[in-house]
C-alpha angles and dihedrals in degrees: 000000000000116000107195093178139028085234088055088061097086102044085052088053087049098051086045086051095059091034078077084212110119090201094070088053087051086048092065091062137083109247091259106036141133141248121181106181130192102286093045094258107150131204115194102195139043080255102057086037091054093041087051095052093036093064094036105055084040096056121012102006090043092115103026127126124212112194118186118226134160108018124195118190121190113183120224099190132319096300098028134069139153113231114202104189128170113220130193106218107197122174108033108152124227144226096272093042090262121143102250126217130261131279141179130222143178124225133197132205125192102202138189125186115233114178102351085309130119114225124166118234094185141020138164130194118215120183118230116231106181115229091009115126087187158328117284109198113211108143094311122034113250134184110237139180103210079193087082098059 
């Protein structure tokens, strides 16, 4: 797929998304990239990136939905730009085969421009937990305000 803009990255991810082929996601990605998701799990090339996906939007992710909503580009030069963009994820399945709620989630892509075409080289998935400051592990990692305290 041809990326004409940085600001065009996270609506590409998002077709990809629904396309439930973890290839096309893959695609999206510079041979050696990166991909940091939610959990910390990292995958450090396009294939690990595309197997990741693969499974994912074929179990767990198959009738999910990633919808793209405020962007944020900052330029780095004339072929390289970072992309923040905040996604509602809707329909993941759990582990009992119940519908899931929803969840948001940022994104960050870290782009370069080859041949007049945008790949990410990098990109990391953080989970939004409104009014959390961070994680307290105590058996079981929670999000916590210590405003509130």
């Amino acid at each position: 797929m041809r990326i004409a803009a940085p600001e065009d990255f996270p609506i590409a991810f998002a077709d990809a998304w629904h396309s439930r082929d973890g290839h096309r996601i893959g695609a999206l990605f510079a041979e050696d990239a990166d991909f940091v998701n939610v959990t910390g799990l990292w995958w450090r090339n396009r294939s690990a990136i595309s197997k990741a996906h693969d499974y994912a939007l074929k179990s767990f992710f198959y009738d999910s939905t990633l919808k793209p909503g405020a962007t944020s580009t900052r330029w780095l030069g004339p072929d390289n730009a970072i992309v923040h963009c905040r996604f509602t994820l809707k329909g993941q399945t759990a582990p009992d085969g119940s519908i899931a709620g929803d969840r948001q989630t940022i994104l960050i892509f870290v782009l370069r421009r080859t041949d007049e075409v945008w790949q990410a080289v990098a990109a990391q998935n953080t989970d939004v937990v409104p009014g959390k400051e961070t994680h307290l592990n105590t058996g079981v990692l929670t999000p916590v305000d210590y405003r509130d305290t």
